[in-house]
FIVOSE-550635 format. One record per residue (C-alpha): x, y negated, z negated; chain. Coordinates in steps of 0.001 Angstrom, whole numbers, plus 500000, padded with zeros to 6 digits. Each point is the difference from the previous one (the first is absolute). Last residue first. Layout:
<rs>
<r><c1>X</c1><c2>Y</c2><c3>Z</c3><kette>A</kette></r>
...
</rs>
This chain:
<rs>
<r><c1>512699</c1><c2>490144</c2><c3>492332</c3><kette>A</kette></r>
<r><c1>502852</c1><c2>502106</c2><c3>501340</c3><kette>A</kette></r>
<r><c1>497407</c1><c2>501432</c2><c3>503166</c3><kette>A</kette></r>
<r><c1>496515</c1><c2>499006</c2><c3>499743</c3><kette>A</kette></r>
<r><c1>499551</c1><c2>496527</c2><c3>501564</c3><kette>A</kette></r>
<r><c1>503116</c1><c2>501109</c2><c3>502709</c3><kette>A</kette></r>
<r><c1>498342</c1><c2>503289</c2><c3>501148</c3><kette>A</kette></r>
<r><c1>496302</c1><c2>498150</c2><c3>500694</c3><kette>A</kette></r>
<r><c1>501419</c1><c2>499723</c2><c3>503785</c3><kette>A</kette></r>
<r><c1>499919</c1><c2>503930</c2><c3>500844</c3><kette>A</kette></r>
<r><c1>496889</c1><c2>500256</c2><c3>499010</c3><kette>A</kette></r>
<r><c1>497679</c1><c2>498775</c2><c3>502372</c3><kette>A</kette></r>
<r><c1>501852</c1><c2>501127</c2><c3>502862</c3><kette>A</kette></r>
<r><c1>500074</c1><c2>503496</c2><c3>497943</c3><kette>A</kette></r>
<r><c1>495990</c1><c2>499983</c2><c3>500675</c3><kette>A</kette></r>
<r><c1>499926</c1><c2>499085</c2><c3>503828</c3><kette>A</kette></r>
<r><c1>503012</c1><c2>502831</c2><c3>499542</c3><kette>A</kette></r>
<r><c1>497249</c1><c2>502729</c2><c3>498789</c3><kette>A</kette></r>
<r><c1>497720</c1><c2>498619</c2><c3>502477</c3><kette>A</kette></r>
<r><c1>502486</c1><c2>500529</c2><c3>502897</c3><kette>A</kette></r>
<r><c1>500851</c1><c2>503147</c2><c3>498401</c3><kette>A</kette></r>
<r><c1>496296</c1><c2>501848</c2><c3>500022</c3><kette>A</kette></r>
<r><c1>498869</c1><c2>500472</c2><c3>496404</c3><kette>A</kette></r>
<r><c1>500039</c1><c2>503697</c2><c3>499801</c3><kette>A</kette></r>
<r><c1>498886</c1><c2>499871</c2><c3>496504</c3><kette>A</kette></r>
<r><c1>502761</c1><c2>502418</c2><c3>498637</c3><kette>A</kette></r>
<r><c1>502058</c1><c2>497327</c2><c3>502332</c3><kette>A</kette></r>
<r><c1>498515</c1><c2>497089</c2><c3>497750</c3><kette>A</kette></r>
<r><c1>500684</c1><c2>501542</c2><c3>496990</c3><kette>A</kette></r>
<r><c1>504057</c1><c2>500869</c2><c3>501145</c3><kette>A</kette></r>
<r><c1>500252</c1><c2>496193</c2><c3>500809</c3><kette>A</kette></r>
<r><c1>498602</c1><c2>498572</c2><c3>497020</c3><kette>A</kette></r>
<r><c1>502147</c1><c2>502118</c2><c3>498039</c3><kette>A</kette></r>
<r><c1>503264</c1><c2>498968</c2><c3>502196</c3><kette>A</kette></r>
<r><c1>498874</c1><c2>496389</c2><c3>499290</c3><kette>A</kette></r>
<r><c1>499942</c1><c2>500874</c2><c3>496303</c3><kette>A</kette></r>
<r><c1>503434</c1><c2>501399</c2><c3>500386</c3><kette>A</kette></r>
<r><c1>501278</c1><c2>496629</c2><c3>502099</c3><kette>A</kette></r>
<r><c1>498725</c1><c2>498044</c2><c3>497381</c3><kette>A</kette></r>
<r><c1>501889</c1><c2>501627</c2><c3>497295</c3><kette>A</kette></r>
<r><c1>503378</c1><c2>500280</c2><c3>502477</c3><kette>A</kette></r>
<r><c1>499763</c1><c2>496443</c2><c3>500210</c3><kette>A</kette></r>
<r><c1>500182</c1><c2>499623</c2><c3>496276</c3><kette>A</kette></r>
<r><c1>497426</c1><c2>499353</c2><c3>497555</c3><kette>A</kette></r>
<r><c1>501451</c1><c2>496946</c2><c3>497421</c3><kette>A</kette></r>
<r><c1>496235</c1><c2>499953</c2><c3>497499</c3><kette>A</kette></r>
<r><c1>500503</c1><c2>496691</c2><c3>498848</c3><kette>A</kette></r>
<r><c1>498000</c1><c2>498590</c2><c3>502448</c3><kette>A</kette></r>
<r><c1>498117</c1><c2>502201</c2><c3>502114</c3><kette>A</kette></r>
<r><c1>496331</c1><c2>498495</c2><c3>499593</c3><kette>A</kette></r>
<r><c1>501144</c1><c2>496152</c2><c3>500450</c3><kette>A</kette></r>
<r><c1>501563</c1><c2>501028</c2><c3>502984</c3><kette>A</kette></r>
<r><c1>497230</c1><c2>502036</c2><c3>501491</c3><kette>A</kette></r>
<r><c1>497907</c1><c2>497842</c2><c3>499835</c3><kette>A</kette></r>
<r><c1>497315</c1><c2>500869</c2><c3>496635</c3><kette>A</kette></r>
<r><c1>496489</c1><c2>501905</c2><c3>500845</c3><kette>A</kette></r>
<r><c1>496917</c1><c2>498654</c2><c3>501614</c3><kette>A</kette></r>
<r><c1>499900</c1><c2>502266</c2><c3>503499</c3><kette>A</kette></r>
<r><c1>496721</c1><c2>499346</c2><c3>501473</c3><kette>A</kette></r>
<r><c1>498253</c1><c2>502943</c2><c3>501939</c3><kette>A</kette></r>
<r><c1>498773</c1><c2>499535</c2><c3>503779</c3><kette>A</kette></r>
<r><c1>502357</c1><c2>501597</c2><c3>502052</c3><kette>A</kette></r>
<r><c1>502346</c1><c2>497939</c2><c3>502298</c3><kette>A</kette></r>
<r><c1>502995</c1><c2>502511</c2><c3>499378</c3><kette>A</kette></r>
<r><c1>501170</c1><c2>497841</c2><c3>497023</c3><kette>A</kette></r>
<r><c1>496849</c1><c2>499939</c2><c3>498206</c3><kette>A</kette></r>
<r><c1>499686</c1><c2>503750</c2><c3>500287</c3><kette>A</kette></r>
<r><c1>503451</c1><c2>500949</c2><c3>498894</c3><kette>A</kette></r>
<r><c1>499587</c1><c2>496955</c2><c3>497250</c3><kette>A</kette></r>
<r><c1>496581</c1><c2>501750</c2><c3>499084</c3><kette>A</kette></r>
<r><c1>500610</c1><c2>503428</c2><c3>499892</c3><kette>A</kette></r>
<r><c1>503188</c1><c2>499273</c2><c3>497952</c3><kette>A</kette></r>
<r><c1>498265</c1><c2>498261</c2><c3>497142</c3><kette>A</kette></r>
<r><c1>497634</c1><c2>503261</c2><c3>500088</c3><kette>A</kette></r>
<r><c1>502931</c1><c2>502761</c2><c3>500068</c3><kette>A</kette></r>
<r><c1>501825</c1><c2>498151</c2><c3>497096</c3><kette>A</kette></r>
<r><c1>496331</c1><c2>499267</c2><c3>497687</c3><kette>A</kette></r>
<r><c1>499474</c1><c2>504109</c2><c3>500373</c3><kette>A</kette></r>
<r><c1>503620</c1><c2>500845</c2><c3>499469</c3><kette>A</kette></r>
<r><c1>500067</c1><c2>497727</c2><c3>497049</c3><kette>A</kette></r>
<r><c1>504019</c1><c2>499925</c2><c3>499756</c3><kette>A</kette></r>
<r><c1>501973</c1><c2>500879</c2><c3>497038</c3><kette>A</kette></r>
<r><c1>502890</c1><c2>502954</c2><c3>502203</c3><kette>A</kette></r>
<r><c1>499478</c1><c2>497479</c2><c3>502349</c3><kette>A</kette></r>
<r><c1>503836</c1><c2>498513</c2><c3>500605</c3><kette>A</kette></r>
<r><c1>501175</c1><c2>503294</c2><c3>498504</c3><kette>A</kette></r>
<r><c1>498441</c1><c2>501548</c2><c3>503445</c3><kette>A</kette></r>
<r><c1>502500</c1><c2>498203</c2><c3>502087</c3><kette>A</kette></r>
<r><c1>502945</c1><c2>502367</c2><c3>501112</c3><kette>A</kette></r>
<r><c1>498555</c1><c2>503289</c2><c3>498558</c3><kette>A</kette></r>
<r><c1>496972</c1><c2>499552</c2><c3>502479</c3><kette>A</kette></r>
<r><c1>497521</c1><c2>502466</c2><c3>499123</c3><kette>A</kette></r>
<r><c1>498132</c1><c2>497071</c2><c3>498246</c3><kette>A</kette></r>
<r><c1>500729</c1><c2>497748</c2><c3>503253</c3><kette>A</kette></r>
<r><c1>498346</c1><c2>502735</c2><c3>502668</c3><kette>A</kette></r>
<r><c1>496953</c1><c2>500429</c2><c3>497793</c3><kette>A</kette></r>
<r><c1>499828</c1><c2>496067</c2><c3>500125</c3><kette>A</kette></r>
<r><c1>500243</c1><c2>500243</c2><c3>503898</c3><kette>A</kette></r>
<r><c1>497469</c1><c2>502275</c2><c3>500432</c3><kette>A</kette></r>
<r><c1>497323</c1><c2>497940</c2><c3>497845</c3><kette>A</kette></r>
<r><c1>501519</c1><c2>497152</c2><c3>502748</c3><kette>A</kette></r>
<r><c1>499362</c1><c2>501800</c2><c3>502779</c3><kette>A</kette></r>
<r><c1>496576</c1><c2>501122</c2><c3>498806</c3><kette>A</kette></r>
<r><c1>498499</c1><c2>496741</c2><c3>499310</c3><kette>A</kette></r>
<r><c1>501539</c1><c2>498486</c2><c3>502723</c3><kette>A</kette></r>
<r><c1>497975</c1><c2>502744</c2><c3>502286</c3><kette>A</kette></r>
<r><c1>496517</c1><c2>498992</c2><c3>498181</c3><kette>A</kette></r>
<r><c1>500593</c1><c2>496920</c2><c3>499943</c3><kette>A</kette></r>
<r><c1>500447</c1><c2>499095</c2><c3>503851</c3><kette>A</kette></r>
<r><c1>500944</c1><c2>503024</c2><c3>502250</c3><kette>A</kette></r>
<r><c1>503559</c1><c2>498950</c2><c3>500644</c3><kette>A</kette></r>
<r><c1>499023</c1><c2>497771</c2><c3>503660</c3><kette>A</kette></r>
<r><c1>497544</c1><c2>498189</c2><c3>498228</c3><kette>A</kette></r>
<r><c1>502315</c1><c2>498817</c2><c3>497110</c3><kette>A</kette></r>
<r><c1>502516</c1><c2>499338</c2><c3>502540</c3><kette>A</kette></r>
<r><c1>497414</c1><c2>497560</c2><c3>501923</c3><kette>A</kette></r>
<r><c1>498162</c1><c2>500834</c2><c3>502844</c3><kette>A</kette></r>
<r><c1>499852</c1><c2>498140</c2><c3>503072</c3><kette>A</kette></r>
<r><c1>502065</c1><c2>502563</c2><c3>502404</c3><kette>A</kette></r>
<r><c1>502994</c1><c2>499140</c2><c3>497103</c3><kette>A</kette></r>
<r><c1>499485</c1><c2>497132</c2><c3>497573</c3><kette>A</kette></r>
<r><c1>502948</c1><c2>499882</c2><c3>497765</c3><kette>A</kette></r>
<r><c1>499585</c1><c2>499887</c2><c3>496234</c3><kette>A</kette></r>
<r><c1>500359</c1><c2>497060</c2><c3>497816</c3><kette>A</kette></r>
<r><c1>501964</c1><c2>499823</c2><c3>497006</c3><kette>A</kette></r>
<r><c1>498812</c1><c2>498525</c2><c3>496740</c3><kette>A</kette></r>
<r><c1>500018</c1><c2>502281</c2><c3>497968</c3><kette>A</kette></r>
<r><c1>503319</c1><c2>501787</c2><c3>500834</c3><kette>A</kette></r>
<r><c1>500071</c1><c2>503588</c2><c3>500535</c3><kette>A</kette></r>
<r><c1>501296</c1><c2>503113</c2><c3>498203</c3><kette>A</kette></r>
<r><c1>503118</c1><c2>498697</c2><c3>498322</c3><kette>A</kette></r>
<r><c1>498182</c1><c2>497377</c2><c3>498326</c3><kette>A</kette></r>
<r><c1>497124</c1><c2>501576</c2><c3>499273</c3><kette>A</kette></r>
<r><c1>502263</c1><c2>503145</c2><c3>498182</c3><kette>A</kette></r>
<r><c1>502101</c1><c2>497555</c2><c3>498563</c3><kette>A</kette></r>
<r><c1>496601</c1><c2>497865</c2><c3>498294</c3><kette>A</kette></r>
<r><c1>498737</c1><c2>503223</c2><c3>499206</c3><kette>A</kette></r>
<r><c1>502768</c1><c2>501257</c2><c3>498130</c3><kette>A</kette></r>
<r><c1>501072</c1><c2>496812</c2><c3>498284</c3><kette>A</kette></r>
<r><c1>495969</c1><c2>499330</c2><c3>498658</c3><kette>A</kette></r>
<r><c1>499929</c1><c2>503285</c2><c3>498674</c3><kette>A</kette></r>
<r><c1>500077</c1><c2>499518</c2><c3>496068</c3><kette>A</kette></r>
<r><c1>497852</c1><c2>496648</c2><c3>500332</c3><kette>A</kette></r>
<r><c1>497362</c1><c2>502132</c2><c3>501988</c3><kette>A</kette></r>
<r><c1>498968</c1><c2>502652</c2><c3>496950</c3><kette>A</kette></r>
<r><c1>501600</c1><c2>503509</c2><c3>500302</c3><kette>A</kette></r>
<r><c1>499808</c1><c2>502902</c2><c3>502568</c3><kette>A</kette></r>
<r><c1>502471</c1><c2>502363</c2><c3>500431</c3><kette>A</kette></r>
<r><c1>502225</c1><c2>501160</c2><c3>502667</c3><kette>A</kette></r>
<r><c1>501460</c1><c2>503442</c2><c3>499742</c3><kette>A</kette></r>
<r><c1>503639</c1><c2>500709</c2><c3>500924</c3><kette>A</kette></r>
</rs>
């Protein structure tokens, strides 16, 4: 399926699941050897990738894709940069909707969260993300499944 790009109000539902299923905003990340997780991934740069690789993971992704088949994949990939990076310690600001306000209506499923997780997962592998980052980053997760699931 091929994404396309159309005007914010069309794409607001795909970015907000996408953030919310990614990371939370407002999360904070662990401090490990006196780094934060945004240190420890590489910092922009290596968010930046993980997440472009992610959103080429979700558009091959038979499960989810129709979720973002009207997405801005420019505007997606930059909202997400900035929660991943806010909620790893980064510096960026986050400014979009919570996540339950952004989901409502929409009734994903479990097994739609767990497929973007599973996209997530197989981007940050590609980017050999070591595991104890990669579950730093599922920690962070795993407890935005109950604003986004049946809302």
């Amino acid at each position: 399926m091929k994404l396309q790009s159309l005007p914010l109000a069309r794409h607001l539902g795909g970015v907000a699941l996408t953030c919310a299923l990614a990371f939370p905003a407002l999360a904070h990340a662990q401090m490990t050897s006196g780094q934060t997780l945004y240190e420890q991934l590489g910092g922009k740069p290596a968010i930046t990738k993980v997440v472009h690789d992610m959103i080429v993971n979700v558009a091959a992704d038979n499960r989810i894709n129709h979720f973002f088949a009207k997405t801005n994949i420019p505007h997606l990939q930059m909202e997400l940069v900035n929660q991943v990076c806010e909620g790893t310690g980064g510096p960026c600001k986050y400014t979009g909707l919570n996540m339950r306000q952004a989901h409502k209506g929409m009734n994903l499923s479990t097994a739609d969260f767990n497929a973007l997780v599973e996209d997530l997962q197989k981007s940050m592998d590609s980017n050999h993300v070591p595991l104890g980052l990669q579950n730093q980053l599922l920690a962070i997760l795993a407890p935005m499944e109950p604003h986004v699931v049946h809302q």
